[in-house]
N, C-alpha and C positions, 0 to 999 in steps of 0.2 A: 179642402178644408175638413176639417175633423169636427163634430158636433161633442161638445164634453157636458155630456147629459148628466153628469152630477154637481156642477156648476167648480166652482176656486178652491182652496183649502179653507177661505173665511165661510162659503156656505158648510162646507164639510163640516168643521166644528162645531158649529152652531145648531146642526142638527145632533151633532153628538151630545151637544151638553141641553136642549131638547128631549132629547131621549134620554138623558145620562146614563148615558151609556161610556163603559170608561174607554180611552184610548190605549191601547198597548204601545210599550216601546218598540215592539216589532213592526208596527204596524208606522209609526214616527219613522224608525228607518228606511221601511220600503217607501214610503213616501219620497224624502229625503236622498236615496241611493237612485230611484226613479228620476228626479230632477237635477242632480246633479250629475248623470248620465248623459241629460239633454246638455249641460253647463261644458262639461269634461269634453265633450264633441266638438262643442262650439267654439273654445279655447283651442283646439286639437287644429284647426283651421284657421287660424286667426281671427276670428268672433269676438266681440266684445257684446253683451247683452246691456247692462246698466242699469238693470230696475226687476234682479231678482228680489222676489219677497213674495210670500203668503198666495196675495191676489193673483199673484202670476204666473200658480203652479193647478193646472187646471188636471181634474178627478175626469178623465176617460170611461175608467170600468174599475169598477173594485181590483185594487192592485196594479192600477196604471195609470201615473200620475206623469202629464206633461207639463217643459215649461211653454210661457204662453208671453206673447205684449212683446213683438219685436220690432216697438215704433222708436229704443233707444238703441240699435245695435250700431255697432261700428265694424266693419272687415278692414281690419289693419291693413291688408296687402292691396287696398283701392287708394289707400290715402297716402299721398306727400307729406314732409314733414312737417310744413305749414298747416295743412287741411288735419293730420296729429294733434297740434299743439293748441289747434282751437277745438276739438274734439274733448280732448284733455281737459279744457278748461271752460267747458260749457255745464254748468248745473243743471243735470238733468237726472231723472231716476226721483225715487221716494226720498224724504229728508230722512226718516230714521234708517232709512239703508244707505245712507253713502258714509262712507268710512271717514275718518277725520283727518287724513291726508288732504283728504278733496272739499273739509267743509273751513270756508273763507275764517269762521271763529276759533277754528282749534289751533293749538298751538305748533301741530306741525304741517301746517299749511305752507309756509314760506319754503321747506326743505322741497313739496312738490312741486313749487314753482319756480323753483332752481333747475328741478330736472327739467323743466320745458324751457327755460331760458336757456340751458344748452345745448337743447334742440334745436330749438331756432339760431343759437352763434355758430351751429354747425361741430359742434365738439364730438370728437369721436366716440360710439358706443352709448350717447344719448339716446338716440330712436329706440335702444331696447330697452333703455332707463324708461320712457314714457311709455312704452308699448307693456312691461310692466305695472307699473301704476295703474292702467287700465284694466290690465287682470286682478291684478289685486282687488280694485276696487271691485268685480265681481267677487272675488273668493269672500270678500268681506259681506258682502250683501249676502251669502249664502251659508253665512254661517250665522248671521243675524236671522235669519229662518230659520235657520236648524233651533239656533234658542227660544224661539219662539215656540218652535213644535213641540220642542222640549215640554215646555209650562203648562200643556196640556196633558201630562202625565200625572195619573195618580200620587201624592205625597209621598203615599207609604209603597212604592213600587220607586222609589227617586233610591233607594238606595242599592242596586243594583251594579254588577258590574259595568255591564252594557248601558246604560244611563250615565254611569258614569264618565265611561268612555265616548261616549255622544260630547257631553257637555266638555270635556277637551278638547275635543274635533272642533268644536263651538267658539271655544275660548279662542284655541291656536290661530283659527280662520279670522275671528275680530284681532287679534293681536294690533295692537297700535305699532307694535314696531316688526316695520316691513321685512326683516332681517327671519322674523318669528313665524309670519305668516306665509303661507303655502303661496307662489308667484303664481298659480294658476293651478285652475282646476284640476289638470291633469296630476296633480302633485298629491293628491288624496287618494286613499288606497279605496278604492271602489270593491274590487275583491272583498277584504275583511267588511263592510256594509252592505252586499251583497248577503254573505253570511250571516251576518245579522239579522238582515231582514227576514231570513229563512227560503 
C-alpha cells in the first residue's frame, strides 16, 4: 500500500482555496495526465474502474497524483457474457459521474440496453458493443474531472490556449454521443498533456 500523505484532490483544493493560493493550468494538467495515466493502463488491459472523479485521485507527493477506490473495477477478460451484461447494468460509481447512456432517466438509456440485449441474444460483435460502453462510461467520468479541475482556474487565466484546449478534451470526453467520444482511455493523446503539464 502506498500512504497519500496529502489526502484526494477534494482536500487539495480546499487547502488551496484556504490559502488562496491560485491553481495553475499546469498544475490541473499534471494532475489530470497523472491519472489518466493510471485510467489509459487500466483500459490497456482490460480494466474497467467506474467511479473516476475528484475523490478518487489521491496527491502522493507534489507532482504525483494516483488513481484510487478500486471497489468498482471490472477485468473484462474474467467475465462471460452474462456476468458482462449484469456488470453493464448494475448502477454503481458516483451519480454525477456516470454518463447518460448508463442513467435509467436519460434519453439514451434504451440505445444502451439494446446493446446488452444483443449480448445476451448472442449477436455477433455485441461483447465489444458492451465492453465499449464500459470504457466509455470511464472516458466520460474522466472528463467530468477534468471539468471540474477546470473551475478551479483563475477567471482571468480561463482564456488561454491551453485552458482552452483542456476544456475540449473535456467537452469531447462527456460527449453524449458515443460516435464523439474517445472508446477508451487509450484514445487520448497523453503525449501533448504530458507537454502541457511541463
Amino acid at each position: 500500500y502506498e500512504f497519500a500523505e496529502k489526502g484526494d484532490l477534494i482536500d487539495y483544493f480546499v487547502s488551496k482555496a484556504n490559502s488562496k493560493e491560485e491553481v495553475t493550468i499546469q498544475q490541473i494538467t499534471n494532475i489530470f495526465v497523472n491519472a489518466l495515466s493510471g485510467l489509459t493502463y487500466m483500459h490497456a488491459n482490460g480494466i474497467v474502474h467506474r467511479d473516476v472523479k475528484l475523490d478518487n485521485i489521491l496527491i502522493i507527493t507534489d507532482g504525483v497524483h494516483k488513481l484510487a477506490d478500486f471497489g468498482s473495477v471490472v477485468f473484462l477478460n474474467e467475465l462471460n457474457d452474462d456476468e458482462l451484461c449484469a456488470e453493464c447494468g448494475a448502477m454503481l460509481g458516483t451519480e454525477d459521474y456516470i454518463p447518460p447512456e448508463m442513467d435509467r432517466k436519460a434519453n439514451t438509456y434504451e440505445a444502451s440496453q439494446n446493446k446488452i440485449r444483443a449480448l445476451q441474444e448472442g449477436r455477433p460483435n455485441s461483447r465489444e458493443a458492451v465492453e465499449k460502453l464500459l470504457f466509455q462510461w470511464d472516458v466520460f467520468s474522466a472528463g467530468e474531472t477534468l471539468s471540474a479541475l477546470l473551475k478551479c482556474i483563475p477567471t482571468d487565466k480561463q482564456q488561454s490556449t491551453e485552458y482552452r484546449e483542456l476544456q475540449e478534451l473535456a467537452s469531447k470526453m462527456m460527449s453524449s454521443d458515443l460516435t464523439a467520444r474517445p472508446k477508451d482511455a487509450t484514445e487520448i493523446d497523453l503525449q501533448r498533456l504530458y507537454t502541457m503539464a511541463g
